[in-house]
Legacy VTK file of the C-alpha trace (Angstrom):
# vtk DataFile Version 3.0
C-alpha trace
ASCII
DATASET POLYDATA
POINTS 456 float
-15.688 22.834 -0.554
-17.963 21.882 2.352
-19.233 24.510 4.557
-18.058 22.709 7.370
-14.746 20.423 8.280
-16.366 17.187 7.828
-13.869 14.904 5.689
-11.611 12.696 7.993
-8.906 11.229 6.310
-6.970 8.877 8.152
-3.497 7.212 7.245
-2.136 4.097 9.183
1.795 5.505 10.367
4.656 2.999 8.142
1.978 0.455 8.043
3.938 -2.850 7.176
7.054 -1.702 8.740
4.774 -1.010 11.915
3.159 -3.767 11.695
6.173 -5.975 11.751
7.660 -4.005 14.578
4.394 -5.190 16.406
4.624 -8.853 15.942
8.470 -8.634 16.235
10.015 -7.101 19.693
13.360 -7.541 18.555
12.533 -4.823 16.098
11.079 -2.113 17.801
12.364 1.314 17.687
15.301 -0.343 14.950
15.014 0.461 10.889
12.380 -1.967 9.134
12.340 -1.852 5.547
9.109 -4.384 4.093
8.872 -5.020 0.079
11.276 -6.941 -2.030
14.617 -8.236 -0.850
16.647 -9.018 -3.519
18.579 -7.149 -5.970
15.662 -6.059 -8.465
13.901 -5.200 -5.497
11.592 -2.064 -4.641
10.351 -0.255 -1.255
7.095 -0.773 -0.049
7.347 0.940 3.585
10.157 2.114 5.978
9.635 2.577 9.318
10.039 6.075 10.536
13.713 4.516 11.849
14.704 3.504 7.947
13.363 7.209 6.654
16.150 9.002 8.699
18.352 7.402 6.560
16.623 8.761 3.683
14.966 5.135 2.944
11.641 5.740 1.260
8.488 3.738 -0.496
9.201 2.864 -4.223
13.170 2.623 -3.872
15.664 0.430 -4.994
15.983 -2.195 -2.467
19.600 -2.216 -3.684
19.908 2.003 -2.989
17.789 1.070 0.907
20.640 -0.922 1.163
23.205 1.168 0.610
21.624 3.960 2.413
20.903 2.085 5.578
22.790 -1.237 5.504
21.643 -2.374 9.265
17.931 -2.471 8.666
16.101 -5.394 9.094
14.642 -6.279 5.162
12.071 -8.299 5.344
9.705 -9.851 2.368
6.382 -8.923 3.919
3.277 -11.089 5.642
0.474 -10.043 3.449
-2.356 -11.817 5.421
-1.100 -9.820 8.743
-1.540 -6.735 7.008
-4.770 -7.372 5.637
-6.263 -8.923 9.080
-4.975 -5.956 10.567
-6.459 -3.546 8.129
-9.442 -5.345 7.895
-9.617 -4.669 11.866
-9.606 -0.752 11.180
-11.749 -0.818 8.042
-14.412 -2.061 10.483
-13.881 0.421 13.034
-14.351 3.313 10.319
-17.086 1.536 9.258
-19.374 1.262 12.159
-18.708 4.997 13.027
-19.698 6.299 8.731
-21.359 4.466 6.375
-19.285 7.035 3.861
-16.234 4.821 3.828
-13.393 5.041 0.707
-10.513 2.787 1.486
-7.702 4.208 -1.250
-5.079 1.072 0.053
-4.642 -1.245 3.440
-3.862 1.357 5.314
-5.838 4.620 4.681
-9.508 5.896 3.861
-11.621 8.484 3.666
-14.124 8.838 6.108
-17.650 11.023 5.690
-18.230 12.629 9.111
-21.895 13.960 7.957
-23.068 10.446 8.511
-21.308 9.833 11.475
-24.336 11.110 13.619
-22.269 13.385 15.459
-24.236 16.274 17.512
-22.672 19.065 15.209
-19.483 19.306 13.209
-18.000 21.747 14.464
-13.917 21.792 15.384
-13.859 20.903 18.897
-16.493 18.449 18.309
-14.871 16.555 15.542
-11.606 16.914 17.316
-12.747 15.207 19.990
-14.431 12.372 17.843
-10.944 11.852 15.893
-8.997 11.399 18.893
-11.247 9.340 20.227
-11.025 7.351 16.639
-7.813 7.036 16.893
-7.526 5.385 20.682
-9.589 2.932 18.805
-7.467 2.263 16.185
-4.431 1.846 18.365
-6.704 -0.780 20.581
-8.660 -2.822 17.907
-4.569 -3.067 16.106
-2.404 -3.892 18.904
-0.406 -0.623 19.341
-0.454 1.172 15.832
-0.584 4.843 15.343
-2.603 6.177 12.935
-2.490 10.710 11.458
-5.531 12.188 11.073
-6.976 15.135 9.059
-9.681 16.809 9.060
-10.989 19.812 6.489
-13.763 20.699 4.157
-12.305 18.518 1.186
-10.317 15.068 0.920
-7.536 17.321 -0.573
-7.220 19.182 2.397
-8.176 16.328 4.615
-4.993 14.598 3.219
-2.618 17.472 3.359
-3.829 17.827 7.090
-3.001 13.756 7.795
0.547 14.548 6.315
1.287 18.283 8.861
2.007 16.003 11.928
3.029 12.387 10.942
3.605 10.410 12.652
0.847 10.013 15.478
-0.550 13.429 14.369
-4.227 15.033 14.282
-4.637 18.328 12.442
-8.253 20.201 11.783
-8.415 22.712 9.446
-10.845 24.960 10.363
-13.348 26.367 7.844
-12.263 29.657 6.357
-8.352 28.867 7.206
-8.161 26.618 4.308
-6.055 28.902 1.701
-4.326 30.454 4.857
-2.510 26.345 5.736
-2.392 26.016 2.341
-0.833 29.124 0.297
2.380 28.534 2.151
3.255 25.553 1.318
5.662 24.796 -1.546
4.037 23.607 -4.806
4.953 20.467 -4.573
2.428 19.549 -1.710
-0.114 19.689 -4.595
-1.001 16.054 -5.763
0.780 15.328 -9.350
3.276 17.946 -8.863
6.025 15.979 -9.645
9.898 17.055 -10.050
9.630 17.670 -13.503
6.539 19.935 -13.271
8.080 21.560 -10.113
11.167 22.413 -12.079
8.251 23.931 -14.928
6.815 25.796 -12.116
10.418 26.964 -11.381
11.186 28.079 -14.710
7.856 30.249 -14.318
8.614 32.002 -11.499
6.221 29.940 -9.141
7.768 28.072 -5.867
4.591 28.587 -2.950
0.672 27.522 -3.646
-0.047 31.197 -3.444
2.248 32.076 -6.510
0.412 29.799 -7.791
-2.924 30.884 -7.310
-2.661 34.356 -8.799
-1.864 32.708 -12.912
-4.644 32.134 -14.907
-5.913 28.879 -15.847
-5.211 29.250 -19.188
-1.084 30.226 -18.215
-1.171 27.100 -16.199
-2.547 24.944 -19.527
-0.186 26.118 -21.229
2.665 25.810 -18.818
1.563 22.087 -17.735
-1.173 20.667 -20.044
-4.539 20.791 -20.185
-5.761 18.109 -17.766
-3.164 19.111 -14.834
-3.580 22.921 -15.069
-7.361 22.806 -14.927
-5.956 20.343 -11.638
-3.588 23.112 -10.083
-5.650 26.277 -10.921
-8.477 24.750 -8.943
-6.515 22.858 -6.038
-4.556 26.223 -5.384
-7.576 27.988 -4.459
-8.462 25.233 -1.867
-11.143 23.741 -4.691
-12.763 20.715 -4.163
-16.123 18.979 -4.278
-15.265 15.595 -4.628
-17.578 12.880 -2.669
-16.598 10.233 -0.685
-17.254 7.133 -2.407
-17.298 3.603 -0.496
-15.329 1.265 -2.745
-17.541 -1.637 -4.188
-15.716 -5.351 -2.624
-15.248 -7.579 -5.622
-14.446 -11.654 -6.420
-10.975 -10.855 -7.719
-7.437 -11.945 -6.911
-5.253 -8.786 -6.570
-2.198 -6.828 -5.549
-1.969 -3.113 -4.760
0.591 -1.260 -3.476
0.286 2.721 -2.521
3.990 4.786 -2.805
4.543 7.365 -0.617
6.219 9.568 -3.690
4.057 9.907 -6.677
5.924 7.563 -9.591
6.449 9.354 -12.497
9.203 6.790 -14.260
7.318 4.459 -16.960
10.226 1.615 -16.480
9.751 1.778 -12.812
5.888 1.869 -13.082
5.959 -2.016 -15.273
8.845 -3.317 -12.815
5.865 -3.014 -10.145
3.269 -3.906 -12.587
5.149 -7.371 -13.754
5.956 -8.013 -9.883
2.204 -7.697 -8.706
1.270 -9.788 -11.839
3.978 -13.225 -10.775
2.464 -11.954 -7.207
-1.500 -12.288 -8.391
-0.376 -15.416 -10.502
1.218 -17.325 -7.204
-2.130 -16.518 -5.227
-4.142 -17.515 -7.917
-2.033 -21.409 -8.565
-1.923 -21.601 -4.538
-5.713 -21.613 -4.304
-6.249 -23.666 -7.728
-7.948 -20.535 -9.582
-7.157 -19.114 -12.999
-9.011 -16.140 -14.394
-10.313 -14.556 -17.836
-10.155 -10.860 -17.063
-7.139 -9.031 -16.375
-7.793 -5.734 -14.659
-5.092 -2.629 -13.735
-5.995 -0.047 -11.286
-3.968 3.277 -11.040
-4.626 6.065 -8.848
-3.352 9.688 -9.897
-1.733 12.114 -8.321
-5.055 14.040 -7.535
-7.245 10.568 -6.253
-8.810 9.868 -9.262
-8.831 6.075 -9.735
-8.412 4.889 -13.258
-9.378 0.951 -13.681
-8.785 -0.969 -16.861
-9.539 -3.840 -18.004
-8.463 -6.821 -20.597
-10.796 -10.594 -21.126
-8.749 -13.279 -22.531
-10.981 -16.152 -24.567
-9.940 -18.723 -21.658
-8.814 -18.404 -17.654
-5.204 -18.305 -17.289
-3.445 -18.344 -14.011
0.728 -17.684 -15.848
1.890 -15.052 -14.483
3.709 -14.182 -18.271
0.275 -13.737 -19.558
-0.982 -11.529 -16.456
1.658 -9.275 -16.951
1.512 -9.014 -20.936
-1.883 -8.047 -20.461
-1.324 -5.645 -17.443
1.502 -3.893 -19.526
-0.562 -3.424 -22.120
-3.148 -1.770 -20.072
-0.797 0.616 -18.558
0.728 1.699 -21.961
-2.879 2.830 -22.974
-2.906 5.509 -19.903
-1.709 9.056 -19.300
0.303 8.545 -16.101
2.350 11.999 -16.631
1.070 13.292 -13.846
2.064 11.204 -11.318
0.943 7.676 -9.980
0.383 6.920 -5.992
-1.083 3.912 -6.394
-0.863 0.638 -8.711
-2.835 -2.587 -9.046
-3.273 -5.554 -10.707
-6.262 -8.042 -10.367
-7.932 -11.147 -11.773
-11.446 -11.460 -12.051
-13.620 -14.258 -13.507
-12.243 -16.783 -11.601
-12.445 -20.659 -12.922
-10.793 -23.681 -11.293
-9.534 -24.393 -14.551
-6.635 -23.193 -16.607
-5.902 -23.333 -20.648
-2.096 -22.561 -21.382
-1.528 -19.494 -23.115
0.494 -20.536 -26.407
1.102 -16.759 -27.301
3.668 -15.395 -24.420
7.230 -14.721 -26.015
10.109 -15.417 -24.156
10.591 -11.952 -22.939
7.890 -12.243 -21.219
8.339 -15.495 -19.671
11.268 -13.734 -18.299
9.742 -10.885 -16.846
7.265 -13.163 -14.847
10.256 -15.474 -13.540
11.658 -11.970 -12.454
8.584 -11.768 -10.550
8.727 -15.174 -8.930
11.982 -14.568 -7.695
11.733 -10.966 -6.393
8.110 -10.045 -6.155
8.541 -6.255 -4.572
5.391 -6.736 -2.645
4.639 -8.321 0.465
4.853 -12.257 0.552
1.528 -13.462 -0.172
0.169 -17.360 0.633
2.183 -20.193 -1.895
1.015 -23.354 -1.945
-1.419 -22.862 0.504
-3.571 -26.631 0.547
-0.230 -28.212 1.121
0.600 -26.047 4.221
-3.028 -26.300 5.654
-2.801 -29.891 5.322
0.434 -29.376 7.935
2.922 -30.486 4.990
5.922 -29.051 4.016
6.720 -29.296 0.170
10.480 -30.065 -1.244
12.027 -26.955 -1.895
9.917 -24.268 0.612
11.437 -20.678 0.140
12.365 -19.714 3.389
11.581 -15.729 3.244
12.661 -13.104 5.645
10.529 -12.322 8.174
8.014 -15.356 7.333
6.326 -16.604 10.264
7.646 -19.993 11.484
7.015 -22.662 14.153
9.177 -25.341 15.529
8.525 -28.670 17.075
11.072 -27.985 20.365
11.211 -24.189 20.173
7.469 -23.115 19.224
6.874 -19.710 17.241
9.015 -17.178 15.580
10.294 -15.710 12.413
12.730 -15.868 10.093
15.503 -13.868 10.409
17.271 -14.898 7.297
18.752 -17.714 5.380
20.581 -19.162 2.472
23.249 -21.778 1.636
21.278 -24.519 2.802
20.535 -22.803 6.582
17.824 -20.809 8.082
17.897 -18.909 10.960
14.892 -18.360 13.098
14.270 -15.458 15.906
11.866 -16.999 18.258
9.758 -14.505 19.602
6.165 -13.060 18.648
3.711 -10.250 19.738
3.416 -11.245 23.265
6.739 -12.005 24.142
10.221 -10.508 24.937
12.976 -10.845 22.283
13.823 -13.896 21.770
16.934 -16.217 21.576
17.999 -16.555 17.968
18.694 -20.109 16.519
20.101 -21.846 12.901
18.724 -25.304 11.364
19.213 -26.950 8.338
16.566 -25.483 5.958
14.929 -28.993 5.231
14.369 -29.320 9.118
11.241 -31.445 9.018
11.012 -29.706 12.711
10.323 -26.572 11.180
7.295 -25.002 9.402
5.507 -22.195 8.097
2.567 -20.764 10.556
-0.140 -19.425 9.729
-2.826 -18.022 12.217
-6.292 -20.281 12.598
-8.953 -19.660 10.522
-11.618 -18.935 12.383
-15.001 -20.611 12.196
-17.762 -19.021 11.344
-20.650 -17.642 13.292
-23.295 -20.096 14.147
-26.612 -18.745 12.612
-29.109 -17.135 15.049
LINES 1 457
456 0 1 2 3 4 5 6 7 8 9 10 11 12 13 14 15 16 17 18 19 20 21 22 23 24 25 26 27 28 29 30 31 32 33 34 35 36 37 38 39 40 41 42 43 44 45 46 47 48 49 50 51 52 53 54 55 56 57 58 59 60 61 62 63 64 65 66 67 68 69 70 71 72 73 74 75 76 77 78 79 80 81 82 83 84 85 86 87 88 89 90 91 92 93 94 95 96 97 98 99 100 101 102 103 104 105 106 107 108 109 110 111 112 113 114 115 116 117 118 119 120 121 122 123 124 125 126 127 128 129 130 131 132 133 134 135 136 137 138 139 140 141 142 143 144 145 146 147 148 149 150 151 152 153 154 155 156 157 158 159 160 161 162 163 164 165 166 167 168 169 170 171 172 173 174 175 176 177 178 179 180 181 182 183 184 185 186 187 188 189 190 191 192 193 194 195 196 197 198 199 200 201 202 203 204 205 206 207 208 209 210 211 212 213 214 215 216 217 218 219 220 221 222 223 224 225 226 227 228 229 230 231 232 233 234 235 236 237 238 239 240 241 242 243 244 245 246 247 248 249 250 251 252 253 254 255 256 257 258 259 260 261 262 263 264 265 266 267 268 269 270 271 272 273 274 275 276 277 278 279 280 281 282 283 284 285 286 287 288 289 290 291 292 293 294 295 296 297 298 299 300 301 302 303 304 305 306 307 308 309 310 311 312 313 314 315 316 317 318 319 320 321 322 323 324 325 326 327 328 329 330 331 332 333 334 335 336 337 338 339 340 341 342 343 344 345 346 347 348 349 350 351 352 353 354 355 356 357 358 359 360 361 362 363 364 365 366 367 368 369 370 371 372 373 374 375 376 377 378 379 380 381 382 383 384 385 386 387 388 389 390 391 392 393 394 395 396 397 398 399 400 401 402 403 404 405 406 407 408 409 410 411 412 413 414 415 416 417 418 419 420 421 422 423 424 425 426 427 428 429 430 431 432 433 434 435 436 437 438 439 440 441 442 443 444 445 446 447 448 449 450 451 452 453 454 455
């Protein structure tokens, strides 16, 4: 550990749910559930409305359903989240150079290189409230948690003590006294099944934990995640913050509030981000060579594999195959909190695959028709070009615009009818109104792009 408390660690409150509360009046202070709408559906964020209800990330959207029946589902708006992330990523930026984004809405942030006068509590107290004033200015409203310790495991636990809106500094020299407490399952990668191992041995609190032996905790739990626990219940941690390197890839990532420890629910996401990756990739004309996973464990270390096909491919059977495959080779007992697949060595080019079986054909139609993730651009040429092709899916939530009525959102459709909620960001809630879904008076909107700078 650090001598000092000088690890932020800073976690955007329900992000997509909030985020669609933001841009949606109507919705505020009412259960928002964002990720995949249909039957094979799964979680991505509830708002803090949904969770009372017991609605979680990485559910069934068919148990959300059942649990809280009134919520608003909605398919997601990928390119607000990410302008809206981007927006914060900035802000941490400018104030650290040390800055590890571990999804869209949280990071790590190095306060030794924030050139603060000293590091010590009230001083870094003061700078993260200040941070987060900023956050809630440069995003339109969102909260953001905060912690604050001597390690990013403790930095995390802190961000998690007072959600949502919260700020928590653990002081140096308190560390084991916060954390001995707690029950063993606030320990990254202590899942259900290794809490019920724990059980069986006796151990319920951090601090039962802390007096075994390493070697009783291998041989309760395994090598790799006993070295984990012995160390993590003493408050052990050196591990740097690393800035994540940007690169030219097409990808989907999703983090889960509940460490996944089911292998079948683990490819559901996997074959869902791959039709996801393959719809961005044919929207934009791109097809890539190198299939790539990316898993985060239960204790932040980020596993990325990789697979090169002979020719680009942009089928969504083939991204998945290949994604599968890479998962299969990994240990993911532990406990996963984050998944990702990518596409890198893009082309504007595309060979067929002649090798995907039909099962897998029908795995990536499952993805076309129920993604799980957040709606991402489709057939976005057309719609810059201001046209409308045959057969637009009209998704829940999506942002619309109509000739007479101007801007709003879908509130749902089907049977030939969508029905639109005219209202955004800005304004009250608005009237709601039903049109034919081939309404040539209705489109998809999509904020300008913005030019860029002139050079000086």
């Amino acid at each position: 550990m650090r001598a000092q408390a000088s690890v932020l660690h800073l976690d955007l409150d329900a992000f997509f749910a909030a985020v669609e509360q933001r841009d949606k009046p109507s919705l505020r202070g009412k259960p928002v559930v964002v990720g995949g709408t249909g039957g094979r559906g799964v979680v991505s964020t509830a708002s803090y409305e949904a969770r009372v209800f017991g609605v979680r990330s990485a559910m069934s959207t068919r148990e959300a359903r059942a649990r809280c029946p009134n919520a608003a589902y909605l398919s997601g708006r990928f390119e607000a989240y990410r302008a809206t992330s981007q927006a914060v990523m900035t802000l941490l930026r400018s104030v650290s150079p040390l800055v590890e984004p571990l999804s869209l809405d949280e990071a790590f942030v190095d306060l030794e290189q924030a050139g603060l006068p000293d590091l010590e509590v009230p001083t870094v107290t003061a700078f993260a409230e200040d941070l987060r004033t900023r956050v809630r200015e440069v995003t339109g409203g969102l909260t953001a948690s905060v912690g604050i310790a001597s390690s990013k495991f403790l930095a995390k636990i802190a961000s998690d003590l007072r959600k949502p809106d919260g700020l928590v500094v653990v002081a140096p020299g308190t560390e084991t006294a916060l954390l001995h407490p707690m029950h063993v399952s606030v320990i990254p990668g202590v899942g259900p099944a290794t809490v019920e191992r724990l059980r069986r041995a006796g151990l319920h609190t951090v601090a039962e934990l802390a007096r075994v032996s390493e070697e009783e905790l291998v041989q309760q739990v395994g090598r790799s995640l006993g070295q984990a626990l012995h160390q993590l219940a003493r408050a052990e941690d050196d591990r740097a913050v690393v800035p994540d390197r940007e690169t030219k890839s097409v990808s989907v990532e999703g983090t889960y509030e509940h460490d996944l420890t089911d292998r079948r629910q683990m490819e559901a996401i996997v074959v869902r981000q791959a039709g996801e990756v393959a719809r961005r990739m044919k929207a934009n004309g791109l097809s890539g060579r190198t299939v790539s996973l990316k898993v985060r464990m239960y204790d932040f270390t980020t596993l990325s594999r990789s697979s090169t096909l002979p020719a680009p491919t942009e089928d969504a059977a083939t991204i998945a195959r290949l994604a599968r495959a890479l998962l299969a080779d990994l240990d993911t007992s532990g406990g996963v909190r984050l998944l990702g697949v990518g596409v890198s060595g893009l082309a504007d080019w595309v060979q067929e695959d002649l090798f995907a079986t039909a099962s897998e054909t029908e795995d990536a139609d499952a993805a076309d028709t129920d993604p799980g993730q957040p709606d991402l651009p489709e057939l976005l040429e057309l719609e810059q070009a201001g046209a409308r092709p045959r057969g637009t899916t009209w998704s829940p939530g999506m942002d619309v615009v109509h000739d007479e009525h101007g801007r709003g959102w879908v509130w749902g459709a089907g049977r030939g009818v969508v029905t639109v909620r005219f209202e955004t960001a800005e304004t009250p809630p608005g009237p709601v109104r039903s049109f034919p879904a081939d309404d040539p008076a209705l489109q998809r909107w999509r904020p300008p792009v913005e030019d860029p700078p002139e050079p000086q």
